[in-house]
N, C-alpha and C positions, 0 to 999 in steps of 0.2 A: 167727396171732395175731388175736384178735378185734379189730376196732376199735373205740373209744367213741366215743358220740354227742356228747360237749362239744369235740369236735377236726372235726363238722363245724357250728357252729353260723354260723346264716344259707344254708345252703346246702341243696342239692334232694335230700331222701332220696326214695326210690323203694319204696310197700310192697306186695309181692305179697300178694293175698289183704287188702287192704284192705277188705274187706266183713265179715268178721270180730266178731265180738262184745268181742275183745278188741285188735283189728291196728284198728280203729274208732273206738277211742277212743285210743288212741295217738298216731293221726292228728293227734284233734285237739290234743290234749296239746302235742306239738310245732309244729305249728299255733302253738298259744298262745305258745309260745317263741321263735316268730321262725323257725321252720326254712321253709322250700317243702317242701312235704309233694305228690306222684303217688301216683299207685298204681294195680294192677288187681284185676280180680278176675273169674271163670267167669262170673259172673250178676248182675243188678243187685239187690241183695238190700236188705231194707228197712232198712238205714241206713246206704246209699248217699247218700240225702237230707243227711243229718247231716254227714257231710264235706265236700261238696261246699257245703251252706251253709259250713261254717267255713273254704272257701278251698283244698280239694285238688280236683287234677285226676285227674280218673278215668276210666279206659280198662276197657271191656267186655272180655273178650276176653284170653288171654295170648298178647304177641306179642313178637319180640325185642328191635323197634324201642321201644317202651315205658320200657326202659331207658337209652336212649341219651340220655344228657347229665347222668344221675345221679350224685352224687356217695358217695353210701351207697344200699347197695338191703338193705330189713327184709324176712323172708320167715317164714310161719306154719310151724309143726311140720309139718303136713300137704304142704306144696309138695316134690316131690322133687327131686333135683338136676338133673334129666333135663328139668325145666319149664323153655321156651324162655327165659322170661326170667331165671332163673339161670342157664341155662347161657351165655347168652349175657353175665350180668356177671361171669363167670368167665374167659371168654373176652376179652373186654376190660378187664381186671382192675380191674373196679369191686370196691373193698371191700363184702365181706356179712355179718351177720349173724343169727340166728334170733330170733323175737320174744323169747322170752324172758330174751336178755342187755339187748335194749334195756330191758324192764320194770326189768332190776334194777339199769341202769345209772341209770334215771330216779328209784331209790327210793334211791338212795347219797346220805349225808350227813344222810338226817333220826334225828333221836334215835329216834324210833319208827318203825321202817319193819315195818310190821306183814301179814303173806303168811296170808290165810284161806285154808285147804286141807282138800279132804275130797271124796271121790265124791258124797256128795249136799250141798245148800245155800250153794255159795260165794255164788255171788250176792243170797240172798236175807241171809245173815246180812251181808255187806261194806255191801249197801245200809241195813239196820237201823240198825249200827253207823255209818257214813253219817250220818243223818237223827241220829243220838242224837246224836254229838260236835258235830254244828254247831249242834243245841241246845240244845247247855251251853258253846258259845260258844266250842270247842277249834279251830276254823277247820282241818280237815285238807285234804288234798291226798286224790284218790281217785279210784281210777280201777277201775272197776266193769264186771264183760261184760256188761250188759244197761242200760237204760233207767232211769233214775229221777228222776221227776216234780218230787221234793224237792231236786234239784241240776240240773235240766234238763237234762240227759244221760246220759252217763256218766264223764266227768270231772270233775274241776273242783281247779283249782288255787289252794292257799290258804296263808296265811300263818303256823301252826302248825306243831308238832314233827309230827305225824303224816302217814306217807300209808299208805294203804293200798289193799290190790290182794287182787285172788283169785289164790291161789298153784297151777295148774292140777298135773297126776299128767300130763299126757297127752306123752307121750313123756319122760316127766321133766323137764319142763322148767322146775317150784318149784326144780329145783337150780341154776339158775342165778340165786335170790335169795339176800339178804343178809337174812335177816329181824332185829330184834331181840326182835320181838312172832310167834313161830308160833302161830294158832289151829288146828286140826286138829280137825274137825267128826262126820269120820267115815271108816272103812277098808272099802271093800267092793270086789266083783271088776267093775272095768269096765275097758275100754280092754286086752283080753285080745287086742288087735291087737299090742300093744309089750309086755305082761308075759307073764311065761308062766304063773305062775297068782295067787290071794290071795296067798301068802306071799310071792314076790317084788314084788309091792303092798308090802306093808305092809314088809318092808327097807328100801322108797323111802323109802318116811312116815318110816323111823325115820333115814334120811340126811339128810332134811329137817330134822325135828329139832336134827340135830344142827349144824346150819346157824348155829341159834342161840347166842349167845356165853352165856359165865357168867353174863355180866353183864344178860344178857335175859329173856324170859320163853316160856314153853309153856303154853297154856291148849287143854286138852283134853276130850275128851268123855269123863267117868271112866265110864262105860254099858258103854266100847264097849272087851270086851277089850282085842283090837290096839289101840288109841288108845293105853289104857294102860299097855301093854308094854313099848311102844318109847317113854312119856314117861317111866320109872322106868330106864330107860337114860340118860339124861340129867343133866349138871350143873349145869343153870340151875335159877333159879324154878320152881315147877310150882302149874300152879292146875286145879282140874276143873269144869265145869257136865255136870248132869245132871239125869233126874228123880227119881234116887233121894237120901237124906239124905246118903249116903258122900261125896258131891260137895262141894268147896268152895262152888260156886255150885246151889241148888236150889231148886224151889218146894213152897212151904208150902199147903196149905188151896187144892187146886186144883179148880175147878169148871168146868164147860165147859155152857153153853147149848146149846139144841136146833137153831143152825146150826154149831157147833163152834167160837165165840171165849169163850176160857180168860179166866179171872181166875184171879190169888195171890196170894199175899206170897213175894216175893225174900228169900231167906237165904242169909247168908256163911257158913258153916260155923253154927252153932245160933245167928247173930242175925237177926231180921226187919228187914232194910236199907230195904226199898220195898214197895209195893203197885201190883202189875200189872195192867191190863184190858186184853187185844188188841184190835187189829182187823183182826188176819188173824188165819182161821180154821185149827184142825189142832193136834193134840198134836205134829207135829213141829218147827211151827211157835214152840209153847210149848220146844223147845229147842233151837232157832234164838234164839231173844229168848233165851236164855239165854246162850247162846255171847257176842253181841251186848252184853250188858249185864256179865258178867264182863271181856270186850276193857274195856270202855269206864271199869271202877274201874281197870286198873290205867295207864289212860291218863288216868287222873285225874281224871274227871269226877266230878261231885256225882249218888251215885246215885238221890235222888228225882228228880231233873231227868231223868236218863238215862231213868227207869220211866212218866215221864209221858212222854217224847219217844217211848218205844218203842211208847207206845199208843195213840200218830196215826200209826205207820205202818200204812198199807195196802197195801203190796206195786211191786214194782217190776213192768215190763212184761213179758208173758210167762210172769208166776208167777200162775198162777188169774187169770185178767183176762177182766172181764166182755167183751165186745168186740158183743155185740148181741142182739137178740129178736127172733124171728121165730116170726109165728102164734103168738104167747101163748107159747113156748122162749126159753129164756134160753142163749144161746151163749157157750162159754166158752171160751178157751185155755189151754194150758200147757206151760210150756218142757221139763217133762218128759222124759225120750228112753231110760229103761232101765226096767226091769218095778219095782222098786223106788221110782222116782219116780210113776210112772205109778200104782201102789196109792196113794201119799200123796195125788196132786192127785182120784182119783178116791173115796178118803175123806173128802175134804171134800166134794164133791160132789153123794155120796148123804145126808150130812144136808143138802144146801139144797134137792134136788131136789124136787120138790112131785108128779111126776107118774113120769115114765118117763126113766132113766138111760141116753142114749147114748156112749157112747166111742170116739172114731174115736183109731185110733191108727196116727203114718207111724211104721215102725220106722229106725231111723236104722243106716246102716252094714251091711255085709252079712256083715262081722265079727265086731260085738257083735249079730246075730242068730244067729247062728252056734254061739258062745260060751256065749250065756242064750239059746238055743232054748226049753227045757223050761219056761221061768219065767216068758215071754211068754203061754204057752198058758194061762196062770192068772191073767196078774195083772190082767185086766179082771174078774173074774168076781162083782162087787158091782155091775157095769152090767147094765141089763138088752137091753142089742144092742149089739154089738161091731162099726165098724166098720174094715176094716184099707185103707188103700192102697199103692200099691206101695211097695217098700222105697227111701227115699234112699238116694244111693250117698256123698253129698259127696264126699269125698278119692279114692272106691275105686271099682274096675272091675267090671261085674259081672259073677261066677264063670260066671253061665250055670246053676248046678245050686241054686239057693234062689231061694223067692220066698215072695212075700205070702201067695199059694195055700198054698202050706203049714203056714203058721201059723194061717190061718182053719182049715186041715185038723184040724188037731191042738187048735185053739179048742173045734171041734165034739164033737169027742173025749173033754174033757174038760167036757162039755154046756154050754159059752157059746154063745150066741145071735149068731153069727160071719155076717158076711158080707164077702167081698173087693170094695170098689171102689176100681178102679185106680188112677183119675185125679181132680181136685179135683173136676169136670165131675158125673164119676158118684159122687162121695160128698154134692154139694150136690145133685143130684136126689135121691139117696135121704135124704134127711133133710127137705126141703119134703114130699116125698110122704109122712113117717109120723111127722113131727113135729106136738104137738100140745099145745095150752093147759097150764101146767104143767109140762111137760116139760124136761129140761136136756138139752142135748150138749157134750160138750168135746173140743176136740182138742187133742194132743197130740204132743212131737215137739220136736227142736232144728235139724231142717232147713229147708225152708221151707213146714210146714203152717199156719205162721200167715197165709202167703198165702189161704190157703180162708179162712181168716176174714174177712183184706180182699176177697175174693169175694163172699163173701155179703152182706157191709156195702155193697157197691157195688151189687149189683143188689136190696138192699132200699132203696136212699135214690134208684135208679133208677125206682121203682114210682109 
């Protein structure tokens, strides 16, 4: 039987893998509520800081003793049961359960409990919709996997019908939401660790779906077949953003300037509702803010208020983020981490670049390299030098028979301009040594490549 989190309130949960983007902000969440929030995690990862300001105690390191005295222990998808510190509240029969029950145990009770899902964009469309609803005065509750400026973290608890959260695919774990509001962004093959191929994807999505009652809503990406398939399965509401007119939600009279931030006019079906000017750059982005501003009418906002709020957003942490300049380069990151992402952050890129496009990219997983081998070797190839380091492993062991080396191999293959450096060490000398006035690099990655970034920033403000 799962336990709920309201039967241990005031008492010490314990979260494995607290370092997390989404076990992170959880933290603080309950934090906020009165709980004693521990936790560990493998490495001290950068928003480490973040919880430990809001009052958890945090252990490097999994160890068994870690658990002892806990009264709930939270544990991420990735943790197996065989990790000391599960095993060991198992063994002393401390109640557990996986992140995912607690998100939707946290999201029970509001009239809009709203789950963004899709292989690319959760975070960047949760944070949009984020910044819109609070400035049209709807006070949601929100709780977002990455950073944003406009709420100071990635929580934040408020006094509204809405909360809203990114509904993740990764070991299925959106199933364990209560959505009333499903957003569904996009269907594509990632996480081919726990699925066995796109189609058994996209069955999830449409389980998802189905999650939501009559009486709720599905706004979907009407672009994207599969999105579509499995929303015309369905007996609730249905609304679609896209860039085509088919779409419930679409843009009118779209222009896009010579760094890539769109203007239009927002149309509900054949009305012009608002008028748009971003300031994040990208036609992906243009439906993102779509996705974002459809959520936000049927959460009842006033949509000229939503269209001016969507266009002071300038992105959350981690998504395109300027992070520094060095020798006349502008340094950039991106949370990026599959060859699909990876062409979007680096299509913006080459309209800002001014000089010579670098792309360092850490492959994440040695699974989903695995899996999208063939699509890696391609999807830098609008840079002009590819830089690869070695592959993170996060969660996983390395096989022993893949590596970085091989993707540069096969880079060169298909004539990108590849080179392997291994470590942060040897990808920050090779970019001082041939970086130069005008030039852009970005890296790229959801493990911890955005550490080379705080490298670089620390031994330029060193100088």
């Amino acid at each position: 039987m799962i336990p709920h989190i309201r039967d241990f309130e005031g008492k010490r949960i314990h979260m494995i893998g607290i370092g997390g983007s989404s076990m992170s902000g959880l933290a603080e969440m309950l934090l906020a509520k009165g709980y004693q929030v521990t936790g560990s995690d493998r490495t001290d990862g950068y928003l480490m800081g973040d919880v430990r300001r809001a009052g958890a105690q945090v252990m490097i390191g999994h160890r068994e003793e870690n658990v002892h005295g806990a009264d709930l222990v939270v544990f991420t998808g990735a943790v197996p049961e065989n990790n000391p510190e599960r095993a060991e509240a198992a063994r002393l029969g401390i109640p557990s359960m996986e992140r995912a029950y607690l998100l939707g145990q946290l999201m029970e009770g509001y009239p809009q409990a709203v789950g963004i899902s899709g292989a690319h964009g959760k975070t960047t469309v949760t944070s949009m919709l984020s910044q819109v609803l609070m400035s049209c005065g709807l006070d949601p509750s929100i709780h977002i996997g990455g950073k944003l400026d406009f709420i100071g973290g990635s929580t934040r608890i408020g006094q509204g019908d809405a909360f809203l959260a990114e509904a993740c695919e990764f070991r299925r774990s959106f199933l364990q939401l209560r959505p009333t509001v499903a957003v569904v962004l996009n269907i594509d093959a990632d996480h081919l660790d726990c699925y066995k191929d796109i189609d058994e994807i996209e069955d999830t999505f449409g389980e998802y779906m189905h999650l939501v009652p009559e009486s709720g809503i599905i706004i979907g990406n009407g672009d994207d077949v599969r999105v579509r398939r499995q929303m015309e399965k369905c007996a609730c509401r249905l609304e679609t953003f896209g860039m085509t007119p088919g779409c419930t939600w679409h843009p009118a009279n779209l222009s896009e300037d010579d760094q890539g931030y769109a203007s239009y006019d927002l149309c509900h079906n054949d009305e012009v509702v608002a008028h748009v000017k971003m300031s994040v750059p990208g036609m992906f982005n243009v439906e993102n803010g779509l996705a974002a501003l459809a959520t936000a009418a049927a959460l009842g906002a006033d949509m000229k208020k939503a269209a001016e709020a969507l266009g002071q957003f300038r992105g959350a942490h981690r998504r395109f983020e300027l992070t520094d300049v060095v020798n006349g380069a502008e340094i950039f990151h991106d949370y990026g981490h599959n060859p699909t992402e990876m062409r979007s952050a680096l299509s913006i890129a080459r309209k800002r670049c001014k000089g010579r496009l670098f792309a360092v990219m850490q492959p994440h997983t040695f699974s989903r390299v695995r899996t999208l081998f063939d699509e890696y070797l391609t999807c830098t190839q609008v840079a002009d030098f590819t830089l690869v380091t070695d592959i993170c492993a996060a969660r996983e062991v390395d096989p022993g028979d893949l590596n970085s080396g091989m993707l540069v191999e096969g880079m060169i293959r298909n004539g990108i301009d590849a080179v392997w450096t291994p470590s942060f060490d040897d990808t920050e000398a090779y970019l001082r040594a041939h970086l130069q006035p005008g030039d852009l690099a970005i890296t790229m990655g959801c493990g911890d490549i955005n550490l080379l970034n705080d490298q670089i920033h620390r031994h330029e403000t060193e100088k």
